[in-house]
C-alpha positions as CSV (number, residue, x, y, z in Angstrom):
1,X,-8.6,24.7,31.5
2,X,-7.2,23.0,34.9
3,X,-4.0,21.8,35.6
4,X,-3.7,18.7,36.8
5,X,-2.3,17.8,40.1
6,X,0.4,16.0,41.1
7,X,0.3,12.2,40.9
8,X,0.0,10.3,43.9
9,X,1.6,6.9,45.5
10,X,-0.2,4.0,43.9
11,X,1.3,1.6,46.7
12,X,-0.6,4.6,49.2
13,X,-4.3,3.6,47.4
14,X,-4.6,0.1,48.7
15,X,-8.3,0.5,48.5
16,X,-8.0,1.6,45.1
17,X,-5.5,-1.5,43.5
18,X,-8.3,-3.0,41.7
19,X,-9.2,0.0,39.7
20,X,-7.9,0.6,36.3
21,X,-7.6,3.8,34.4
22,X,-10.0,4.5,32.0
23,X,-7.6,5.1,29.4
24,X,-4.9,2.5,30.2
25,X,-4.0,-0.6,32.4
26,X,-2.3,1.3,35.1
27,X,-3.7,2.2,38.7
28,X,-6.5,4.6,39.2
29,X,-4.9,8.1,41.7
30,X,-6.9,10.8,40.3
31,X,-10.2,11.6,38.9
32,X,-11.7,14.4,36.7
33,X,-15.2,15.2,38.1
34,X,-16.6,16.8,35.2
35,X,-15.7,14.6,32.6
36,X,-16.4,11.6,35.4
37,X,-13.4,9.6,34.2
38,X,-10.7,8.0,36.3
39,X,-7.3,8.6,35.2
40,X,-3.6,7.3,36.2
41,X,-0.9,10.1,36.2
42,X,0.2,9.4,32.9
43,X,-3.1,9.9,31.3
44,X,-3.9,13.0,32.4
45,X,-2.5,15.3,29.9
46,X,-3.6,13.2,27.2
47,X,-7.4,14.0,29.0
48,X,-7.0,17.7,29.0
49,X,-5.3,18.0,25.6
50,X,-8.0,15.5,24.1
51,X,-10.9,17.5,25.3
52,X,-9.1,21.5,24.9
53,X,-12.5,23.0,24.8
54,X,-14.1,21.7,27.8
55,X,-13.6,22.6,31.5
56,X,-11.6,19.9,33.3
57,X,-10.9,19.5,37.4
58,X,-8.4,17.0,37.9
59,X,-8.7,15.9,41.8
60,X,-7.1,12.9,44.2
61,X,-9.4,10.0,43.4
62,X,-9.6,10.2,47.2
63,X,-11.7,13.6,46.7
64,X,-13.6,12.4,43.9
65,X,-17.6,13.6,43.9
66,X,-19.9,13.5,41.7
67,X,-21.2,17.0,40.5
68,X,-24.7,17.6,38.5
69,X,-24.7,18.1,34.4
70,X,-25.4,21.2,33.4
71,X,-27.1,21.9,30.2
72,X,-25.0,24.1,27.7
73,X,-26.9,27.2,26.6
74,X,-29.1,27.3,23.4
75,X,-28.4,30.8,22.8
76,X,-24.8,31.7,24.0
77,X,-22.1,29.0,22.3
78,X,-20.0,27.5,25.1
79,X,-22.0,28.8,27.9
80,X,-23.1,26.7,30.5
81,X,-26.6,26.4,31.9
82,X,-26.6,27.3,35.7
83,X,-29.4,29.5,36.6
84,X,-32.6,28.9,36.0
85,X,-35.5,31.7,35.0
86,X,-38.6,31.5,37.1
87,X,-40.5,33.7,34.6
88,X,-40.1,32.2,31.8
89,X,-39.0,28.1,33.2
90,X,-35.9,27.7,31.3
91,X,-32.5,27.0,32.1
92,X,-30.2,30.1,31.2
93,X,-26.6,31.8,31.6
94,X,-24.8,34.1,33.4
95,X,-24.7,36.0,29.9
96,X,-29.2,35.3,29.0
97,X,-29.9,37.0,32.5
98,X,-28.1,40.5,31.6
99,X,-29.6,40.2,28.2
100,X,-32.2,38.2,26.9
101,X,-33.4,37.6,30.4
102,X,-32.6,41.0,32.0
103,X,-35.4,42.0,34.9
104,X,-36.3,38.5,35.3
105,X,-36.0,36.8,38.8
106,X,-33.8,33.5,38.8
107,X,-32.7,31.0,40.8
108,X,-29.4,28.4,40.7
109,X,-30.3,26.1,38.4
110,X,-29.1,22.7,40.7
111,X,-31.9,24.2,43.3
112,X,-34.4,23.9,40.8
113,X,-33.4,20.7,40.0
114,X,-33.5,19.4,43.2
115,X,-37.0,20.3,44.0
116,X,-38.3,19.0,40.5
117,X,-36.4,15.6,41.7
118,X,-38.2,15.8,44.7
119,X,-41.3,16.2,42.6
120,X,-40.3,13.0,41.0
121,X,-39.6,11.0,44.0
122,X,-42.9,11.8,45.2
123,X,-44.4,10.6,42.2
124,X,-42.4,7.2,42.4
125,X,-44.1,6.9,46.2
126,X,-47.2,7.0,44.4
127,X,-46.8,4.4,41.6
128,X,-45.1,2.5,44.5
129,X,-47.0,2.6,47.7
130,X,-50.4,3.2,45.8
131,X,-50.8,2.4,42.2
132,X,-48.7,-0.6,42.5
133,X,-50.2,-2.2,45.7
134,X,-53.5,-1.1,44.7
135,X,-53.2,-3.2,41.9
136,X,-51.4,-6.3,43.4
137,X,-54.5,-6.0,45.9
138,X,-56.5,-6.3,43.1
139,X,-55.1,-9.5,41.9
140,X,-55.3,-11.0,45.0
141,X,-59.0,-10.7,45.4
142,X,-59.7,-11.6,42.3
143,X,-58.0,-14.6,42.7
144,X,-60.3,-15.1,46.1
145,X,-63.4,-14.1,44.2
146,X,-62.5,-16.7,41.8
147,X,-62.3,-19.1,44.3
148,X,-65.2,-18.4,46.2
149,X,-67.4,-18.0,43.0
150,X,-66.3,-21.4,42.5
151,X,-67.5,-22.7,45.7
152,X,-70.5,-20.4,44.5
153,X,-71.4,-22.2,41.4
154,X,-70.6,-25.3,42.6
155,X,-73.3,-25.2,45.8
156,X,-75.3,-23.8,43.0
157,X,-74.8,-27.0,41.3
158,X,-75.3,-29.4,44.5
159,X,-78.4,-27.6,45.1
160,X,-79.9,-28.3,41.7
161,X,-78.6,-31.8,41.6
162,X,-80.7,-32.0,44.7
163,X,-83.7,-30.6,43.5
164,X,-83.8,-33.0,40.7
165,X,-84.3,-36.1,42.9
166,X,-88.1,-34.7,43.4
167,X,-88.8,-34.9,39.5
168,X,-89.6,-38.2,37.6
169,X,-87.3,-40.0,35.4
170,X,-88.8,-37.9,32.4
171,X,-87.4,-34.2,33.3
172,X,-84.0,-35.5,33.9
173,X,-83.1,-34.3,30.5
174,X,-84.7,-31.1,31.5
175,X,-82.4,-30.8,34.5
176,X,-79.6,-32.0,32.5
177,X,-80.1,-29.2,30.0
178,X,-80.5,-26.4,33.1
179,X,-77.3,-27.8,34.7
180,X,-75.5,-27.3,31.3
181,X,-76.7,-23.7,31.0
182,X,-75.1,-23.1,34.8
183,X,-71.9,-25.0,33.9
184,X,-71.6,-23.3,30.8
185,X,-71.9,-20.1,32.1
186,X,-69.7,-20.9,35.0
187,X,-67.0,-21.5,32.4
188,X,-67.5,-18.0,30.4
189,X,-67.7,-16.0,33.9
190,X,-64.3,-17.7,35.0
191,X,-62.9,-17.1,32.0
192,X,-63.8,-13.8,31.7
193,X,-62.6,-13.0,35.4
194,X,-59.5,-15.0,34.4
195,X,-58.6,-12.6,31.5
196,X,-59.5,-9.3,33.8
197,X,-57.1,-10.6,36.3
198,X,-53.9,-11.3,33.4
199,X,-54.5,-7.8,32.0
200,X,-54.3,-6.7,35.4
201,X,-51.2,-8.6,35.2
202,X,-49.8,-7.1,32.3
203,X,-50.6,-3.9,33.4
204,X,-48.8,-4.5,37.0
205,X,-46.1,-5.5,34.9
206,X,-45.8,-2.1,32.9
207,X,-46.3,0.3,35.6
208,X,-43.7,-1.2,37.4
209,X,-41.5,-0.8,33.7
210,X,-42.7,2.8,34.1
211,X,-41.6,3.0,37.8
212,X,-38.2,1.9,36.7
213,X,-37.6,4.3,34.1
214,X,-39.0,7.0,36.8
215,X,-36.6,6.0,39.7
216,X,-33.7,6.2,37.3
217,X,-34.8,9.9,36.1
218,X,-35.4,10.4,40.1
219,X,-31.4,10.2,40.6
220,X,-30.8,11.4,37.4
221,X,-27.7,14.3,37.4
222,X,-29.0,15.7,34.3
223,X,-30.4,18.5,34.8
224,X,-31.8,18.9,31.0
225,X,-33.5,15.5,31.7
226,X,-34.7,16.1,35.3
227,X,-36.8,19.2,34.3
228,X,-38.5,17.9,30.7
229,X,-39.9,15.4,32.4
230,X,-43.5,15.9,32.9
231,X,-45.6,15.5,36.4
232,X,-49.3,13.9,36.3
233,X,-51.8,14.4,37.7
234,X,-52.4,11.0,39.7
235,X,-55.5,12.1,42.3
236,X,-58.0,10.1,40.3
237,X,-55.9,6.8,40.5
238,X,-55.1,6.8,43.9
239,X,-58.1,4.9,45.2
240,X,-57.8,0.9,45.6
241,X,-59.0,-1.3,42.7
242,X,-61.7,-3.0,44.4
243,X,-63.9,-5.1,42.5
244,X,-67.8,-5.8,43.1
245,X,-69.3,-8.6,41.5
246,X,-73.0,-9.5,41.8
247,X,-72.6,-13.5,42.6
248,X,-75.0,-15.6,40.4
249,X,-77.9,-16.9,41.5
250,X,-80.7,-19.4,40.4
251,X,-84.8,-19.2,41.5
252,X,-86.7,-21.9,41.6
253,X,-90.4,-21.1,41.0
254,X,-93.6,-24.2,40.7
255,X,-92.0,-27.1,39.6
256,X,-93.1,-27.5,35.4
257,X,-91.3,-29.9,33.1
258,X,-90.6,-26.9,30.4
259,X,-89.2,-24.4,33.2
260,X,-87.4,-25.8,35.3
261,X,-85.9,-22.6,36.7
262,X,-84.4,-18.6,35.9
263,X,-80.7,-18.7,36.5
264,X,-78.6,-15.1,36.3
265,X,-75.3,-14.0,35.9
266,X,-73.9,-10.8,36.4
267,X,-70.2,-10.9,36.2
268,X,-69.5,-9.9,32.2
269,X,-72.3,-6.5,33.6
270,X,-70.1,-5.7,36.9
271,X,-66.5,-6.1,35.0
272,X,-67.9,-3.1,32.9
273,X,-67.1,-0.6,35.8
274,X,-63.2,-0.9,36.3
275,X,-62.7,-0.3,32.2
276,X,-62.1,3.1,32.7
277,X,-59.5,3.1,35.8
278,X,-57.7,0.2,33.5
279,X,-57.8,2.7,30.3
280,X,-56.1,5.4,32.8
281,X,-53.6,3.1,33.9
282,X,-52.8,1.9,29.7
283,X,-52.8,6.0,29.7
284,X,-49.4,6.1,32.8
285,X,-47.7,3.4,29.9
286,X,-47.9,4.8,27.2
287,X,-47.3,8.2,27.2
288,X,-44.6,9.5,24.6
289,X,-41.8,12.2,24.4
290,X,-40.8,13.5,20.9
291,X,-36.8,13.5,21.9
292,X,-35.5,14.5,18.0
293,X,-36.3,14.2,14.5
294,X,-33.9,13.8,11.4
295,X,-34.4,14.8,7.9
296,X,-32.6,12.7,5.6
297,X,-32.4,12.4,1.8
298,X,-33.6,8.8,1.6
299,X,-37.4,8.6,0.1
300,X,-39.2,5.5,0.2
301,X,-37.2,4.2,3.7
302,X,-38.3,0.5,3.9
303,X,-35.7,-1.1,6.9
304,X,-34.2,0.9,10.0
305,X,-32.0,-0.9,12.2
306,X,-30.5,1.1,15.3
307,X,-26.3,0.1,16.0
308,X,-24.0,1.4,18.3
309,X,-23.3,5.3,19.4
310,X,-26.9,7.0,18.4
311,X,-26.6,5.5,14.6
312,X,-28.4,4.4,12.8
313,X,-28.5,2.0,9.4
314,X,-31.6,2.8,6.6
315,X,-32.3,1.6,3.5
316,X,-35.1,3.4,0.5
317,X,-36.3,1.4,-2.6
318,X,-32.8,0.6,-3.8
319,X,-29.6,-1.5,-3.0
320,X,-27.9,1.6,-0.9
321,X,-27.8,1.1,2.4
322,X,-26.4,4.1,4.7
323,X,-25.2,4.8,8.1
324,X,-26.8,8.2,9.8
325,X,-26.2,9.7,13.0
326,X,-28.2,11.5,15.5
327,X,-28.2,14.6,12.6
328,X,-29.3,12.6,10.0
329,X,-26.0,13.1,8.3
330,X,-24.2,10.0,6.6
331,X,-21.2,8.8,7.8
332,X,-21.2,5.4,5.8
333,X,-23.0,3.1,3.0
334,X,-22.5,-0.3,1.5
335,X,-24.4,-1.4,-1.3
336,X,-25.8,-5.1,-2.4
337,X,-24.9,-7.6,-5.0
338,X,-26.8,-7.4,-8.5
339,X,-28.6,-4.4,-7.3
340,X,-31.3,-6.3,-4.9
341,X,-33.0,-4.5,-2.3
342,X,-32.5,-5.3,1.1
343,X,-35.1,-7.3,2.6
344,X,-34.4,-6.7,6.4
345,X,-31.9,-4.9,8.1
346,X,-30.2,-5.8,11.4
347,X,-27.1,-5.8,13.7
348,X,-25.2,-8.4,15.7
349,X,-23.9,-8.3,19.0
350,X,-20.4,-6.8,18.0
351,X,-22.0,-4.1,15.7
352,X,-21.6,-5.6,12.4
353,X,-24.1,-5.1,10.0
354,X,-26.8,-8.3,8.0
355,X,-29.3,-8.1,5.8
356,X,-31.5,-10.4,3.4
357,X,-31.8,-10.2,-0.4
358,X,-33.2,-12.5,-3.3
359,X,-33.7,-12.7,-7.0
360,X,-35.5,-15.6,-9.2
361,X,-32.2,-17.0,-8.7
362,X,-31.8,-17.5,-5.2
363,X,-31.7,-15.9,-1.6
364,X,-28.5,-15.2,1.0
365,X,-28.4,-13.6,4.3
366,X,-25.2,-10.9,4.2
367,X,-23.0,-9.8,6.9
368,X,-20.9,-6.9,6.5
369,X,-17.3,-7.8,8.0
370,X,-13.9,-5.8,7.7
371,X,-12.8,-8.2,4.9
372,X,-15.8,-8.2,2.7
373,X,-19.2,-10.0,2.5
374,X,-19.9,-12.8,3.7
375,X,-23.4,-15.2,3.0
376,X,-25.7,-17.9,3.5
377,X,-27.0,-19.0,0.8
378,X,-30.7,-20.5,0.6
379,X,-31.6,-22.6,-2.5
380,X,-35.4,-23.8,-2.8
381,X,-36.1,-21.2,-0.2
382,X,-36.1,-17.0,-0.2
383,X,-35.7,-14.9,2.9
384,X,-38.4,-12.7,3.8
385,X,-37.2,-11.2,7.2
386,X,-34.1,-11.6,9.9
387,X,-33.0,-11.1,13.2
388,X,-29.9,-11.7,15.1
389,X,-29.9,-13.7,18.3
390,X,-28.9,-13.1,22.0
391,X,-26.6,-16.0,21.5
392,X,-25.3,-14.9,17.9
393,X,-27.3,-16.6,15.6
394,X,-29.7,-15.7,13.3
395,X,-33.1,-15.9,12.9
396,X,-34.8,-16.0,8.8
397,X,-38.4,-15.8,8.1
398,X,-38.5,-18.2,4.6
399,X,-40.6,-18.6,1.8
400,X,-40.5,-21.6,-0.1
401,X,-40.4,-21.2,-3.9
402,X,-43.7,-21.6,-5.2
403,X,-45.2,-19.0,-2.6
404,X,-47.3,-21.4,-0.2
405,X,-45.5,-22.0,3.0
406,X,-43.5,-20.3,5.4
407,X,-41.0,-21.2,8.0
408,X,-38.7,-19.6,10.7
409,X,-35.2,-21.1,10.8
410,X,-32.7,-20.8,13.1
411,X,-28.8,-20.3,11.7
412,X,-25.2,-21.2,13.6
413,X,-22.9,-19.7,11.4
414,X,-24.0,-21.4,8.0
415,X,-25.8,-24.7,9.8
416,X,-29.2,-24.7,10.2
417,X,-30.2,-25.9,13.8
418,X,-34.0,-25.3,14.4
419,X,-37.0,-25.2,11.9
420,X,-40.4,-24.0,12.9
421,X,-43.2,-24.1,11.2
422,X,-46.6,-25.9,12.3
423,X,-47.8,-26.2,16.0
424,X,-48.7,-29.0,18.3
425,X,-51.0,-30.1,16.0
426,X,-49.3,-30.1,12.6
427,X,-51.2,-26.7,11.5
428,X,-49.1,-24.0,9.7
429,X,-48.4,-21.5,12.1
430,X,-47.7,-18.8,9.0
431,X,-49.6,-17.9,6.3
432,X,-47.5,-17.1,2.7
433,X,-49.1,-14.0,0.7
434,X,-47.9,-11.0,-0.2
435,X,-46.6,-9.2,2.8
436,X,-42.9,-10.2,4.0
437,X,-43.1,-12.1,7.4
438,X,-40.6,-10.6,10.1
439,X,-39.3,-12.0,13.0
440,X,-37.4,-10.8,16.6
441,X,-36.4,-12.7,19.3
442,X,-37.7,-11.5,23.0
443,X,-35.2,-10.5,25.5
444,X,-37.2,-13.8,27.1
445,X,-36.3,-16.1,23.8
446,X,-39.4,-16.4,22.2
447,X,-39.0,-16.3,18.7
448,X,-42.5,-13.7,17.9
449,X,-43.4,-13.4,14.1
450,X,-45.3,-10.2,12.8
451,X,-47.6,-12.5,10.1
452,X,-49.6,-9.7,8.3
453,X,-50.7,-11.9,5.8
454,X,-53.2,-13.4,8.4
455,X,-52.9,-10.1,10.1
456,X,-51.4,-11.5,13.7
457,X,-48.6,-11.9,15.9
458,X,-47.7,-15.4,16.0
459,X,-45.3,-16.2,19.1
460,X,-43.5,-19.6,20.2
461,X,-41.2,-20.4,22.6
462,X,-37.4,-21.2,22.0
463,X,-38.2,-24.8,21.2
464,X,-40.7,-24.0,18.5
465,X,-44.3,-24.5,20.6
466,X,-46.8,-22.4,20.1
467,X,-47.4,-19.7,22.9
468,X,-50.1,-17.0,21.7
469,X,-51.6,-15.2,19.2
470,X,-52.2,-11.5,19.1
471,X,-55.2,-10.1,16.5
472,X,-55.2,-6.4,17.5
473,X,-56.9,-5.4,20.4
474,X,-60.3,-5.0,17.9
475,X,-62.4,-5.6,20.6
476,X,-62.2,-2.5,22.4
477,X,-63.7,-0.6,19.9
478,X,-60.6,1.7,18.7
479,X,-59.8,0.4,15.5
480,X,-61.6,-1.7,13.3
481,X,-58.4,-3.6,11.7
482,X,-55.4,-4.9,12.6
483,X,-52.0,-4.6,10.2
484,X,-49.0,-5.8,11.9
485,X,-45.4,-4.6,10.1
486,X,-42.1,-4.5,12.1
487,X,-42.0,-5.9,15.3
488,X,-39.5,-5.2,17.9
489,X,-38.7,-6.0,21.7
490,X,-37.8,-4.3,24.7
491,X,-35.8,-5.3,28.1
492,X,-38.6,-5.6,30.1
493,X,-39.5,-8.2,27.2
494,X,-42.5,-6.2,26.3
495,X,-43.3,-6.1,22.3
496,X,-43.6,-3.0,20.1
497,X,-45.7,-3.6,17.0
498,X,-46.0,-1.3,14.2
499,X,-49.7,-1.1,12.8
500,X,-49.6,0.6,9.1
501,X,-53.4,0.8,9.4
502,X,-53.6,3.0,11.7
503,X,-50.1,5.0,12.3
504,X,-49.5,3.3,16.0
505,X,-47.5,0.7,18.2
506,X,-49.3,-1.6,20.0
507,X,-47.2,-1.9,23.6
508,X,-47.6,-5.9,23.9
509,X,-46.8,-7.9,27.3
510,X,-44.6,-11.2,27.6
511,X,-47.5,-13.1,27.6
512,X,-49.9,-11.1,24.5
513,X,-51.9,-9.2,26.5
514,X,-52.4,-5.6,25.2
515,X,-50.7,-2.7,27.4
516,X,-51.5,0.6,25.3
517,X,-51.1,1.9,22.0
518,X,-48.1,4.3,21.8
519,X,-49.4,7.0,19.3
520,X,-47.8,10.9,18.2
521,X,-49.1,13.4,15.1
522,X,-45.3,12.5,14.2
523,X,-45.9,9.0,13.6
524,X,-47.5,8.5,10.2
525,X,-47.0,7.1,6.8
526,X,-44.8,4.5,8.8
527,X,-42.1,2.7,7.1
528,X,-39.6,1.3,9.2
529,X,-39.0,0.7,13.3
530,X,-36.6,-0.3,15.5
531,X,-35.3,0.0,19.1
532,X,-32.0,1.9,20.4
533,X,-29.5,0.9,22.9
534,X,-31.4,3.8,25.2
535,X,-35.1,1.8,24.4
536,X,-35.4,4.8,22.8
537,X,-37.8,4.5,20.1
538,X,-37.0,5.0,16.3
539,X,-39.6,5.2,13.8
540,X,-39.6,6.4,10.2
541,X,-41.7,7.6,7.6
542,X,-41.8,5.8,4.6
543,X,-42.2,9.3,2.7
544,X,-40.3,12.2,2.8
545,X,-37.1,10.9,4.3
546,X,-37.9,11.8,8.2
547,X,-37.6,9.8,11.0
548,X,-38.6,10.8,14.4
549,X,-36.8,9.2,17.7
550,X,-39.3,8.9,20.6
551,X,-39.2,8.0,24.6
552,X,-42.2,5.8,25.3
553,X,-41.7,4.6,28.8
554,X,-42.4,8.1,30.4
């Protein structure tokens, strides 16, 4: 254990006036580098005596650097990690290499590190300078193919307009019909240019999610972190996105009342050929790490909701509801009135703890405080799902009594403030049925609804207008239904959707379109998801009591 040093002058750390210590209000003069906390004199025994087990150097904040993490060793207890076994590519101890590791070549550890950061950073150039501009170049042309296949159609148009004044009164309907056809068609190959050019969008969007996660592992000081993250193999991506499109053309052959002309379009044929280099991309976005899995004695988990410090709050088939930590061990429960189940679990902004419950007699929405329970109480109305806000309120997916409608209102405190419930046109946005209705606000505001009644995610904006629709991605073949569950959002205000049907996540952008499905042998059976404060993802299965914590943005 290290002693500390002596304290220094505050009045001599001008620079430093504005810092506090970390475990009081007086002025920062030293720093321990291995625990990377500042620290006033005072403090510093309390630090060391806190913490007898660990090392500890105490230096002049002055002399403060910031040193690597090393790994402790999985075989020897209170060993640290600082060599690293070229044989066999794992981190080991001065103790492993005259034992388990005895004959075997090694290296220090930090040197290791720093070429597999190096690795990284090269990796980030990639998705930079090359995946990244590739893709933006992408846009951009499609945007000028767009407008030039405008200009395209459109002389297209003049040309056949033209044409007609040679024809008698009588094939002007016959022209009319033609120029339909080209117009219509104009439309569907716009629109289907359109929707290639917001996927590539969407896509931009996530690998740039990706590069963010990437950069930070890049600089990463943990070790442990720096070397389980996994290099790709990115030759086949590197080339730019271009797109080739045959333009549309019309042939005008002997002038005949009943053919007036043979028009073609290529565009929906020509689209076909970048659907592979797009799946590879969805494939960068979506690739997941297994980080733990916990074994707990709750069967039949139906809610998860991730709080503070790696816990997390579950609930099974029954009123109990329990705290967990990262072992799966319980640290804390609370229980329900009149033994109701919990609808939906969740956690405000200061860690306190809500959930939903109703009985032929009623519905309320509960918070947990220090002081006891404390509800809103809904009358003609029953809760079917919750969220808390950004701005501390709450969000409750209702269902009116008699099972037909279903509404999203927004709660200050006890007050109801928003109601929404049909769209621009005064059609139901929900569907009532069997399934609950749950809802999550994006890190954006939009207030998105997993409706698996109608089997869709319905989202609007903060005032309550519609926005989009999401139906499952059917159309690329992968899966023939769509069964949206719990829905949750991320900081780069992408969605996560849970899909019972087929044991996945669909990885949603801002605006709907589909990024990837995030799939694992682990996940299956689901019964419960939710986000931690590390956009780790939590999932759990509904049997057997497991739930498994993955990364996703890898």
């Amino acid at each position: 254990m290290a002693e500390a040093r002596e304290t220094e002058d505050p009045d001599k750390v001008k620079a430093q006036s504005f810092i506090e210590c970390e475990l009081c209000s007086n002025t920062v003069t030293l720093h321990c580098s291995i625990c990377r906390i500042d620290l006033c004199g005072k403090c510093v025994g309390f630090h060391i005596n806190s913490n007898p087990l660990n090392q500890h150097n105490v230096v002049s904040y002055r002399q403060k650097t910031v040193l690597p993490v090393f790994p402790e060793c999985t075989i020897h207890e209170n060993e640290k990690c600082d060599l690293y076994c070229t044989q066999c590519c794992v981190p080991i101890c001065l103790t492993c290499i005259t034992l388990e590791h005895r004959a075997h070549s090694a290296i220090k550890l930090e040197v290791q590190g720093n070429r597999k950061k190096e690795q990284i950073h090269d990796e980030c150039k990639i998705f930079e300078n090359t995946l990244c501009k590739n893709l933006e170049d992408s846009i951009t042309e499609i945007q000028q193919k767009i407008t030039d296949l405008e200009k395209n159609y459109d002389g297209i148009l003049k040309e056949i307009f033209e044409y007609r004044r040679k024809w008698h009164a009588e094939v002007d309907k016959v022209v009319n019909r033609f120029s339909q056809e080209v117009a219509d068609s104009k439309v569907q190959d716009i629109a289907i240019l359109e929707k290639h050019k917001e996927e590539n969008e969407g896509l931009l969007r996530a690998l740039k999610a990706n590069l963010e996660q990437m950069n930070k592992t890049a600089i990463s000081l943990n070790l442990k972190e720096i070397l389980e993250y996994k290099l790709r193999d990115l030759k086949d991506l590197q080339n730019s996105f271009q797109l080739r499109l045959t333009r549309p053309h019309v042939n005008f052959g002997i002038v005949q009342v009943e053919s007036f002309g043979i028009f073609q379009s290529k565009i929906s044929m020509d689209l076909k050929a970048m659907d592979k280099t797009k799946e590879k991309l969805r494939s960068l976005c979506s690739r997941v790490v297994l980080c733990e899995s916990l074994e707990t004695k709750i069967d039949n988990i139906s809610n998860l909701t991730c709080s503070k410090n790696n816990t997390v709050w579950v609930n099974g088939e029954n009123e109990t509801m329990v705290c967990l930590n990262a072992s799966g061990a319980e640290i804390e429960r609370t229980e329900t009135d009149l033994v109701l189940r919990p609808i939906n679990l969740s956690i405000t902004k200061d860690g306190r703890l809500v959930f939903a419950v109703y009985s032929s007699h009623g519905g309320s929405l509960c918070k947990v405080t220090d002081s006891g329970i404390v509800k809103i109480t809904f009358s003609n109305w029953k809760p079917v799902g919750m969220c808390c806000t950004a701005s501390g309120d709450f969000l409750v997916s209702l269902e009116s009594k008699d099972e037909t409608k279903i509404k999203i209102a927004r709660y200050s405190d006890s007050n109801i403030i928003q109601e929404i419930q049909y769209d621009q046109k005064g059609r139901p946005l929900y569907a009532a049925g069997k399934y609950y209705v749950l809802v999550e606000e994006n890190k954006n505001l939009d207030v998105c609804a997993s409706d698996p009644n109608k089997n869709e995610i319905v989202v609007t904006n903060k005032s309550g207008n519609l926005r989009w629709r999401y139906h499952g991605n059917l159309q690329s073949g992968k899966f023939n239904t769509f069964s949206p569950s719990f829905i949750c959002s991320n900081k780069y205000c992408q969605l996560l959707v849970m899909d019972t049907d087929n044991n996945c996540v669909h990885l949603l952008d801002m605006d709907g379109i589909f990024i990837a499905y995030v799939e694992h042998p682990k996940i299956r059976g689901i019964g419960a998801m939710s986000l931690d404060e590390n956009e780790r993802l939590w999932i759990a299965n509904y049997k057997g009591g497991q739930i498994n914590v993955f990364k996703y943005l890898q």
